[in-house]
KOLLUM-919292 format. One record per residue (C-alpha): residue number from 1; residue in three letters; z, x, y. Coordinates in nm, 3 decimals, decimal comma. Layout:
# KOLLUM-919292
k;r;Z;X;Y
NUM;ALA;Z;X;Y .
...
***
This chain:
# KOLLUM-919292
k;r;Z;X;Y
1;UNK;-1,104;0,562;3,180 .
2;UNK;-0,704;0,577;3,255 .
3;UNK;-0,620;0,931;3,148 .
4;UNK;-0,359;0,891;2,842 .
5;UNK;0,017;0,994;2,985 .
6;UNK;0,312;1,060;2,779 .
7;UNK;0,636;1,197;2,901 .
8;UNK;0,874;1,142;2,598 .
9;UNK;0,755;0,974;2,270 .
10;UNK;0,949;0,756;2,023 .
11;UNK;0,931;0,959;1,686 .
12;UNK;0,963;0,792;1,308 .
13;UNK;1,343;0,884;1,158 .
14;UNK;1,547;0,806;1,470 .
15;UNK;1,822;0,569;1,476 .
16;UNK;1,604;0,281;1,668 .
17;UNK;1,380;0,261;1,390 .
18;UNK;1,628;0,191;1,124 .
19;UNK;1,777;-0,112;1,361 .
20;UNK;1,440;-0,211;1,470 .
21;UNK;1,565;-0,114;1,835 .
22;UNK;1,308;-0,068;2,091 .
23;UNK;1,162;0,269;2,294 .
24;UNK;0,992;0,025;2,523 .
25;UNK;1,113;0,235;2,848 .
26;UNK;0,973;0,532;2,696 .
27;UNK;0,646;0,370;2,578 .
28;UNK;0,555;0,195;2,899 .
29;UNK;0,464;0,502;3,098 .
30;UNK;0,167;0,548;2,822 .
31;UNK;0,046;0,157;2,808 .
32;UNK;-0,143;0,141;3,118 .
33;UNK;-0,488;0,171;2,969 .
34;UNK;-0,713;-0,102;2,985 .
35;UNK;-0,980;0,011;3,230 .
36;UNK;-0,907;-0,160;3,577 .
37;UNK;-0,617;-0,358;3,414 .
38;UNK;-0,220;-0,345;3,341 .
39;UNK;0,013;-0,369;3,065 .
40;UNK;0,246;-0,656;3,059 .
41;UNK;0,618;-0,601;3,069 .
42;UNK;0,730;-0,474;2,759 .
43;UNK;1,050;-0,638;2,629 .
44;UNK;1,384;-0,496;2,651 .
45;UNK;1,501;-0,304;2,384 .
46;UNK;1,775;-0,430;2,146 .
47;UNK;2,114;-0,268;2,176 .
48;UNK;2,104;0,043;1,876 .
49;UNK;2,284;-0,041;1,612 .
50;UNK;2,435;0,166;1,311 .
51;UNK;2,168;0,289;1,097 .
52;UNK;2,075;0,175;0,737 .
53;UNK;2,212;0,377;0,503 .
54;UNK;1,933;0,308;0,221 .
55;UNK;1,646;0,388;0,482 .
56;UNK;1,678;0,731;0,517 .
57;UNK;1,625;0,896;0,846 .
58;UNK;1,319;1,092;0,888 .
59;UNK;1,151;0,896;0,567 .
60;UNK;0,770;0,777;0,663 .
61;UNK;0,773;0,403;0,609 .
62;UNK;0,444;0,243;0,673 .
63;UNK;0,203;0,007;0,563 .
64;UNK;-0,183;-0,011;0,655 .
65;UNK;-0,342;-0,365;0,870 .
66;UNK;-0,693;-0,347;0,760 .
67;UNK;-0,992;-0,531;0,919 .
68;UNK;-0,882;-0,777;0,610 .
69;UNK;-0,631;-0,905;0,781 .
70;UNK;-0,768;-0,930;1,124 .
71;UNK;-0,981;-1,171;0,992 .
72;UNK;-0,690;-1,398;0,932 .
73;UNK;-0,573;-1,305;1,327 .
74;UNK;-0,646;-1,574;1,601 .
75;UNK;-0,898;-1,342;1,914 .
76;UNK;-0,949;-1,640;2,098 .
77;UNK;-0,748;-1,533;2,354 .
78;UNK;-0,471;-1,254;2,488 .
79;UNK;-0,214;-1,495;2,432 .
80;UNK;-0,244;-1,608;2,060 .
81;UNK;-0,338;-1,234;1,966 .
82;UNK;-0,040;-1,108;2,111 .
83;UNK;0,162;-1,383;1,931 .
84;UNK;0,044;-1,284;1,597 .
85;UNK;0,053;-0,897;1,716 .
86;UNK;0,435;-1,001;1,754 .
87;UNK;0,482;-1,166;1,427 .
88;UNK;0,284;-0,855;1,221 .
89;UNK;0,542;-0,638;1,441 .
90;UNK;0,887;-0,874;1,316 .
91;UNK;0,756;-0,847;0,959 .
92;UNK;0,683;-0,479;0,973 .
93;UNK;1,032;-0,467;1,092 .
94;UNK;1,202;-0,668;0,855 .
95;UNK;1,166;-0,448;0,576 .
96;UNK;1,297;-0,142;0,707 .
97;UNK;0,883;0,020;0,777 .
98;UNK;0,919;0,246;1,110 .
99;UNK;0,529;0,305;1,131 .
100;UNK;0,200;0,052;1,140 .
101;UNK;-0,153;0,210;1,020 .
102;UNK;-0,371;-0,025;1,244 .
103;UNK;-0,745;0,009;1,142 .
104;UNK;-0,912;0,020;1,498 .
105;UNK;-1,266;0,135;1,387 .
106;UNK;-1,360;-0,040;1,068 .
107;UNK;-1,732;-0,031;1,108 .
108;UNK;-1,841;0,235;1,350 .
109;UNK;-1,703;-0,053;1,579 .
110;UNK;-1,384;-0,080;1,794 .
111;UNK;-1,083;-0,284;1,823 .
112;UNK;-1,068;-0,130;2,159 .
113;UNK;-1,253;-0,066;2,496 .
114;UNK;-1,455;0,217;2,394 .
115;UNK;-1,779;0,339;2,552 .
116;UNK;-1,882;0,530;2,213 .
117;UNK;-1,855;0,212;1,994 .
118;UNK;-1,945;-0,148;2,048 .
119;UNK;-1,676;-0,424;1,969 .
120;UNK;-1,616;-0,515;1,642 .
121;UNK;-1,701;-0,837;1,488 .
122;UNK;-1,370;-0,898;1,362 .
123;UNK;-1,284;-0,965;1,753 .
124;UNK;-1,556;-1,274;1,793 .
125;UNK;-1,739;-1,268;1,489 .
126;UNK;-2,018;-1,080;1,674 .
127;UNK;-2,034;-0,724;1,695 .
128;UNK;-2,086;-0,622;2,042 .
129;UNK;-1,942;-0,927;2,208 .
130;UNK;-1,639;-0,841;2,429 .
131;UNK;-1,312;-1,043;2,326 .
132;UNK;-1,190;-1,052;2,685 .
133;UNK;-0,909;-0,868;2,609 .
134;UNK;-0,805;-0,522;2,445 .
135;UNK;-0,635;-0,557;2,124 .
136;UNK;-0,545;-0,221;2,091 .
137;UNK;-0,350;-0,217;2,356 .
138;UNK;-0,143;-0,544;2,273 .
139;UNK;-0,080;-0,398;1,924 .
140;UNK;0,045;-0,093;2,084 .
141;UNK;0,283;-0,289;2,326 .
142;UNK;0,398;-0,496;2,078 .
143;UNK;0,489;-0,200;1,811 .
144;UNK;0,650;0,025;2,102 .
145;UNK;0,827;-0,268;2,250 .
146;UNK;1,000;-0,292;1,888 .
147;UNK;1,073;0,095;1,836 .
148;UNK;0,754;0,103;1,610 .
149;UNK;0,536;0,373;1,562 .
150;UNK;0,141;0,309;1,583 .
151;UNK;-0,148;0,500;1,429 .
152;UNK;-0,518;0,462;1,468 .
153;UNK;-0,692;0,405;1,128 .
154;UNK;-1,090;0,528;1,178 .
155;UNK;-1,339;0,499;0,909 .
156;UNK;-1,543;0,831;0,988 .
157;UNK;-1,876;0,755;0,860 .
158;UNK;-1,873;0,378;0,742 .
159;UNK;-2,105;0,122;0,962 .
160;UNK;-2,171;-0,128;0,763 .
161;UNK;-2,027;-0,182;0,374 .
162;UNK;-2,283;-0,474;0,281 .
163;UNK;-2,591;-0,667;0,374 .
164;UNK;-2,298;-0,909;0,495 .
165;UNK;-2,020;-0,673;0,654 .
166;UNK;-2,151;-0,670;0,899 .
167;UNK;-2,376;-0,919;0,869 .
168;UNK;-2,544;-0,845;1,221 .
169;UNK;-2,554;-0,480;1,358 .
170;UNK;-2,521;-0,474;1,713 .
171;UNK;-2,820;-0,303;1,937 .
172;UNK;-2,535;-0,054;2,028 .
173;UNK;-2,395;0,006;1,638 .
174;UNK;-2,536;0,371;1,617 .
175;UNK;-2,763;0,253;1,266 .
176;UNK;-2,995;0,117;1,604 .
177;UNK;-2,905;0,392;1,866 .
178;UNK;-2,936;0,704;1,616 .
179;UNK;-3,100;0,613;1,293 .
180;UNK;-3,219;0,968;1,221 .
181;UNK;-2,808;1,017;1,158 .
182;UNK;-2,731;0,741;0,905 .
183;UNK;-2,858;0,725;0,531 .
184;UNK;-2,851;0,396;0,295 .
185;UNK;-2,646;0,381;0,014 .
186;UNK;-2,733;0,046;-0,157 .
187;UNK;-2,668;-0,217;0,110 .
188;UNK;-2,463;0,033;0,273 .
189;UNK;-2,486;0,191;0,611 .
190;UNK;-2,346;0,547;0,621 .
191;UNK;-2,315;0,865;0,907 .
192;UNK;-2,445;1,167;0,722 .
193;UNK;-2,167;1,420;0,648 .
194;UNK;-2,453;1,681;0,624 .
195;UNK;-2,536;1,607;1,014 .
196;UNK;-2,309;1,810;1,263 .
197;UNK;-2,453;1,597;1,572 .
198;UNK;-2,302;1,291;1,346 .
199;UNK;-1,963;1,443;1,279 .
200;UNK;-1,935;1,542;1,629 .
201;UNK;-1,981;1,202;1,735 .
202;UNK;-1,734;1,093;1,542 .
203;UNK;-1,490;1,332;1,691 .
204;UNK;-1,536;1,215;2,046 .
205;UNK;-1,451;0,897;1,907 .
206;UNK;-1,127;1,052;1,789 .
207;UNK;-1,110;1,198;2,143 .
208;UNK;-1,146;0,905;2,308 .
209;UNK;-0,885;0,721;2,090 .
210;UNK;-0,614;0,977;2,185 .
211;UNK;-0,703;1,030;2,550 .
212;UNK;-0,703;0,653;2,668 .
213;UNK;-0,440;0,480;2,433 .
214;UNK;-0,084;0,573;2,366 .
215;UNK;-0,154;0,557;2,008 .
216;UNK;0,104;0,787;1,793 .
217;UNK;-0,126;0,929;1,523 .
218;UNK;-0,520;0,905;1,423 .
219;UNK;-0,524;0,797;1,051 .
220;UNK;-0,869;0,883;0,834 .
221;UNK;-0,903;0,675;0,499 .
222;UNK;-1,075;0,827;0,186 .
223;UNK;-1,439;0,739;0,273 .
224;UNK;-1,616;1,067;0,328 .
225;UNK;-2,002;1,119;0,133 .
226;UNK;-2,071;0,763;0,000 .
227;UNK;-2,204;0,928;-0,261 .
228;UNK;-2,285;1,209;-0,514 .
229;UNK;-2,673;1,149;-0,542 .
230;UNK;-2,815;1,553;-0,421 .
231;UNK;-3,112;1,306;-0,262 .
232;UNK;-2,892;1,198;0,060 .
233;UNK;-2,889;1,524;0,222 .
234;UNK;-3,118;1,778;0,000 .
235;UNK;-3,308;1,816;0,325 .
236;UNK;-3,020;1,952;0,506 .
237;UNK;-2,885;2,144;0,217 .
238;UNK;-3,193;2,319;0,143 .
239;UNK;-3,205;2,428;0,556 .
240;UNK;-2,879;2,551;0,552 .
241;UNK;-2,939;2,864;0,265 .
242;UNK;-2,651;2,711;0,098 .
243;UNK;-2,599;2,765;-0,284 .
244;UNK;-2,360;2,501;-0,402 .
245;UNK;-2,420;2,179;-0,342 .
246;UNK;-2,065;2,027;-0,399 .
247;UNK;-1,911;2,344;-0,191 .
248;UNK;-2,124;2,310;0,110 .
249;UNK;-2,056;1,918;0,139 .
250;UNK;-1,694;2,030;0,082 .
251;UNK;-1,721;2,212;0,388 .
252;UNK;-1,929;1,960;0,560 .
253;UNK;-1,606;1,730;0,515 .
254;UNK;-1,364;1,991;0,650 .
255;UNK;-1,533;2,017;0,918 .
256;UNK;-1,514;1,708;1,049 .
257;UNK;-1,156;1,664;0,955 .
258;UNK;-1,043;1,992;1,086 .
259;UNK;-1,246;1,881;1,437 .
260;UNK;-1,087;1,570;1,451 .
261;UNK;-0,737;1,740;1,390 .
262;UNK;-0,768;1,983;1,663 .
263;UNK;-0,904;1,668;1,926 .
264;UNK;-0,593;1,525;1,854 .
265;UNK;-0,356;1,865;1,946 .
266;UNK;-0,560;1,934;2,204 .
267;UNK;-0,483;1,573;2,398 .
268;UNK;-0,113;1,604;2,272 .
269;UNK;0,013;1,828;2,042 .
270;UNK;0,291;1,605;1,918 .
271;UNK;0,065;1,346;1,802 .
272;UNK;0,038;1,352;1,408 .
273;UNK;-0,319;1,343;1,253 .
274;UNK;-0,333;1,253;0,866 .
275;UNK;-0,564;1,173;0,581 .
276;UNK;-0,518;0,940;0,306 .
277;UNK;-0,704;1,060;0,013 .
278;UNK;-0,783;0,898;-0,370 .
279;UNK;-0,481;0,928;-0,567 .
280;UNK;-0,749;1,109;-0,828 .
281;UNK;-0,758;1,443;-0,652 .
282;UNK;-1,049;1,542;-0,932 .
283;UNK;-1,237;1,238;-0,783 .
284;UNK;-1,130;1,370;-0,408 .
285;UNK;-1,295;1,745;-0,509 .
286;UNK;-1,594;1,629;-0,683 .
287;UNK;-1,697;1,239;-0,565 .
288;UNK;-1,557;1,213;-0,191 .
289;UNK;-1,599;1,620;-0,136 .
290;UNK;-1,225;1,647;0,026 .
291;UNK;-1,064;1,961;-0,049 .
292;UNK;-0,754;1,840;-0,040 .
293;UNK;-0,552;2,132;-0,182 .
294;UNK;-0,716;2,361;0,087 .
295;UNK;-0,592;2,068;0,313 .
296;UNK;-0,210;2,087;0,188 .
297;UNK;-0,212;2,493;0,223 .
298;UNK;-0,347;2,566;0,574 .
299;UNK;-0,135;2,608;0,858 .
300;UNK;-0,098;2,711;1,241 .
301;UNK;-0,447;2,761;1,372 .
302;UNK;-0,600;2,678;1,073 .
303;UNK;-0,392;2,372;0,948 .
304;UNK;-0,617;2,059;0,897 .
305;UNK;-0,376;1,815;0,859 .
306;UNK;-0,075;1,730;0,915 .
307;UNK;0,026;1,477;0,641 .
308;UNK;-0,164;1,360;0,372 .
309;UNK;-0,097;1,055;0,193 .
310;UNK;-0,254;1,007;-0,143 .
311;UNK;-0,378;0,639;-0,251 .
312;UNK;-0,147;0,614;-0,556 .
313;UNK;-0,213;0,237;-0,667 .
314;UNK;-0,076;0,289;-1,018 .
315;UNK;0,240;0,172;-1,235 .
316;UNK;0,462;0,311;-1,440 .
317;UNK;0,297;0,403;-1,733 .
318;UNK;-0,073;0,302;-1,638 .
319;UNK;-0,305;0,420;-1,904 .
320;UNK;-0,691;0,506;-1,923 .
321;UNK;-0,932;0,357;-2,173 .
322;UNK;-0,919;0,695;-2,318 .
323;UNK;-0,506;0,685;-2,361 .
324;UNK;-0,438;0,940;-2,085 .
325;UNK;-0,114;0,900;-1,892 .
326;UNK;-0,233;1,117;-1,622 .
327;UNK;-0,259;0,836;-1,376 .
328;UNK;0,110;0,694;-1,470 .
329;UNK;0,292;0,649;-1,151 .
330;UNK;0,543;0,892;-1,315 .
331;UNK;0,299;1,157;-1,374 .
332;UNK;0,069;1,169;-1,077 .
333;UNK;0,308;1,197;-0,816 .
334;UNK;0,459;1,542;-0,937 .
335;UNK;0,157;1,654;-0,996 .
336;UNK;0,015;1,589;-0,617 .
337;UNK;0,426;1,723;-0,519 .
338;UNK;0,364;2,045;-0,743 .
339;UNK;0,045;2,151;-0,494 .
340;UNK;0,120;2,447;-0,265 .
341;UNK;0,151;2,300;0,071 .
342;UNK;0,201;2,469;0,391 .
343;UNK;0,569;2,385;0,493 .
344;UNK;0,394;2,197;0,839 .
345;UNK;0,223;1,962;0,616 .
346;UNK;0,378;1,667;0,451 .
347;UNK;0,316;1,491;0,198 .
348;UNK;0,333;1,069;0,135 .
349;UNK;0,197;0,839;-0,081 .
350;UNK;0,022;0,520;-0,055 .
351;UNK;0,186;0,268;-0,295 .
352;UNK;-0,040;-0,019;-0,387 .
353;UNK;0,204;-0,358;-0,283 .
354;UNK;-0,140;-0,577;-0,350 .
355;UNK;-0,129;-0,473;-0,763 .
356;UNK;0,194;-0,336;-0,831 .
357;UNK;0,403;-0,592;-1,055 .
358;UNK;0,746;-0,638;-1,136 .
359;UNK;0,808;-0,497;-1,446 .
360;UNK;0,437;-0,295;-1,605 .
361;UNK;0,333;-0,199;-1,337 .
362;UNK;0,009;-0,452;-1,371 .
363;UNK;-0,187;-0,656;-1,090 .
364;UNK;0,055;-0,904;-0,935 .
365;UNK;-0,051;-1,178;-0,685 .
366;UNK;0,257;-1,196;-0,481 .
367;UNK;0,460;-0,840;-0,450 .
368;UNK;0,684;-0,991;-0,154 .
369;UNK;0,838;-1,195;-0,440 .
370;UNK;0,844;-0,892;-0,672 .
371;UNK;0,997;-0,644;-0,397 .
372;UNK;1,366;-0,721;-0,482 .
373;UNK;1,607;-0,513;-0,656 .
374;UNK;1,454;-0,311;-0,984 .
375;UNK;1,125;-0,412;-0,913 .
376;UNK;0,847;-0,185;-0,982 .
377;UNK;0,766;-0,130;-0,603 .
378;UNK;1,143;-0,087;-0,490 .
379;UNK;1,165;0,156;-0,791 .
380;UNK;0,887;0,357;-0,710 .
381;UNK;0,987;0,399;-0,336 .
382;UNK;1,354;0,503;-0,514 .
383;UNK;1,200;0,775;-0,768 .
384;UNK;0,957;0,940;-0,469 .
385;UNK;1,324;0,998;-0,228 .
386;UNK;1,456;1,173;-0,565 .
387;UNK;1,124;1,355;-0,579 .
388;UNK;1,093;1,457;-0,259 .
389;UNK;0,867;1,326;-0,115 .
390;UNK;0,868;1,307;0,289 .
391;UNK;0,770;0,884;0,263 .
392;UNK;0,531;0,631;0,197 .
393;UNK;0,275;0,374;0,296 .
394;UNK;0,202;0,042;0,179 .
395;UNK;-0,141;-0,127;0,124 .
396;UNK;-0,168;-0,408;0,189 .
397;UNK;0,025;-0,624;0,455 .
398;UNK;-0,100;-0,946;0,356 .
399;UNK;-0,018;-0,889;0,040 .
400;UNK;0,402;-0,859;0,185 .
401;UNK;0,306;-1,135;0,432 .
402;UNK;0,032;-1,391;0,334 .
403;UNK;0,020;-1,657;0,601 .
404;UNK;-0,049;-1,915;0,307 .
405;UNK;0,339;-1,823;0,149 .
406;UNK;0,671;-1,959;0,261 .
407;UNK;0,865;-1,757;0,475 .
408;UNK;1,100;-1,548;0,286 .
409;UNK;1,393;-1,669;0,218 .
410;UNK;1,739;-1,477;0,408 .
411;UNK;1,828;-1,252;0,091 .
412;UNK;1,459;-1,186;-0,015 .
413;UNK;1,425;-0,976;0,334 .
414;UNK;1,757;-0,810;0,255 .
415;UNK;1,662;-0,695;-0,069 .
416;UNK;1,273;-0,579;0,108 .
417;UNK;1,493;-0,439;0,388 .
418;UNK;1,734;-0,209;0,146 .
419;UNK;1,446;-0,101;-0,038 .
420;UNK;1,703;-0,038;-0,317 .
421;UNK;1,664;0,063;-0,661 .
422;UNK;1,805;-0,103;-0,947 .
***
């Protein structure tokens, strides 16, 4: 494969992000990596233009593209990818986000040329079966082209979520390849954790990712052990001499994610590699095994992270069953800023767009309509600046940008664009 080459890199904060101006010069040296193929000519950058005052430079403004939504992108050819590619890009753009969370292996399959994974079926409908075209690689164009940031999203250990996603495993998906490393948990398809031959797999993949695309960050999501039940991998706790069950599979998970980390330095050590975690970190301790206070705290040759960005998909004044608070948007976020944290590591937070309503903080079918001035979503971006807090991700895009909607009207992108609080 191309080797991966970057001279100078377009970081999140500067100027060109805030006007939507491109790096595209910059990019291009890294975009040459289809295997025996080019890179089209990326556009020319816009003219720089004064920055926003209400987007704050050096603030993390993202939002995550899930296999979700690639189901509602056109693959039937280079062309009509890369025009929707564009269009995700403009939208991304239009309300002030300088970073794009792309989900590139959703099913221990790939969006991308990859001789670890097969191709996804959200490319053809058929895992295994080559698009014709990379669609990494447009999606990276088309971000860097616009001054746009790009990370990888990987699902470590997921390869298949239901008896129908995927509904058809290719001979290559590694449940055929390497059975002895996946367990079932209901119709699921999992990687072990407990398995180091598993996790290390995974890491190449990670590898791979950073040495052959020009991608600006690898991005894990929250699914580590699939599950809590001591039957998935009691034979490979009771080989290791371990005595705690939830400890050891705590360090099964750092393990990987603290591999993965250091594959990423070690292709380019300005490349950013983040986790985003539950928003419940009892539930990321106990349930999902991520020690993600040891996660904040550890630095230099030791750091495992270097951002983590907490799933926090609650409203203002959310309340258990129980009447706990806790979970309030107002409560859990100083709580998660509170945590020791090495001064390397940052800290973000994912902001639910998809269920975050205009004025409880309830589930709310459109947010692009309820992302104006005092809304609930503009409010909470407003309250995590005064907090602190180094920036924030939204989930999910179609839930800004449904294809079904009208587009936005002039002053409904201002006020998304302004992000400001009322």
């Amino acid at each position: 494969m191309t080797q991966r080459r970057r001279k100078r890199r377009c970081r999140f904060g500067r100027r060109a992000f805030l006007a939507g101006a491109g790096c595209a010069a910059l990019a291009g040296a890294g975009l040459m990596l289809r295997r025996g193929q080019t890179v089209s000519a990326l556009s020319v950058p816009a003219p720089e233009a004064e920055p926003n005052a209400a987007l704050p430079a050096g603030e993390w403004r993202a939002v995550w593209v899930s296999y979700l939504e690639w189901a509602g992108m056109d693959f039937s050819s280079e062309e009509a990818f890369r025009a929707g590619a564009a269009a995700l890009m403009d939208n991304c753009l239009s309300i002030g986000l300088n970073t794009v969370i792309v989900q590139v292996r959703p099913f221990g399959d790939a969006l991308y040329r990859s001789r670890l994974f097969p191709w996804s079926h959200v490319c053809t409908g058929e895992q295994g079966k080559d698009p014709g075209f990379d669609p990494l690689d447009v999606l990276i164009t088309e971000a860097h082209s616009r001054g746009l940031s790009l990370e990888a999203w990987v699902n470590p250990y997921r390869l298949r979520s239901s008896a129908k996603m995927p509904a058809v495993l290719a001979e290559s998906s590694l449940a055929n390849t390497h059975p002895e490393w996946v367990c079932a948990v209901g119709e699921g398809l999992y990687l072990n954790p407990a398995l180091p031959e598993a996790a290390d797999y995974v890491v190449q993949g990670v590898a791979e990712l950073v040495q052959n695309y020009a991608v600006d960050g690898i991005h894990f999501d929250d699914y580590f052990y699939p599950t809590t039940d001591p039957a998935l991998d009691a034979a490979q706790f009771a080989s290791s001499g371990a005595g705690n069950l939830d400890e050891w599979r705590r360090q099964n998970v750092t393990a990987l994610v603290k591999a993965a980390h250091d594959a990423v330095k070690a292709a380019d050590a300005t490349l950013r590699f983040g986790v985003s975690p539950q928003g419940n970190p009892d539930n990321d301790l106990s349930e999902q095994y991520s020690d993600v206070r040891a996660w904040l705290t550890a630095e230099g040759e030791d750091a495992v992270v270097d951002y983590l960005c907490p799933q926090v998909y609650w409203g203002y004044g959310y309340t258990l069953r129980s009447g706990s608070t806790r979970f309030a948007f107002e409560n859990i976020v100083p709580e998660w800023l509170a945590m020791p944290r090495a001064a390397s590591t940052a800290l973000y937070f994912g902001l639910g767009a998809y269920r975050v309503g205009s004025g409880d903080g309830g589930a709310n079918e459109d947010s692009l309509s309820q992302w104006c001035t005092g809304s609930a979503l503009a409010r909470q971006v407003g309250d995590l600046r005064r907090l602190g807090a180094g920036g924030w991700a939204l989930y999910r895009y179609d839930s800004l940008f449904r294809p079904a909607q009208p587009e936005p009207a002039a002053a409904e992108r201002a006020a998304l664009a302004a992000l400001t609080v009322g």
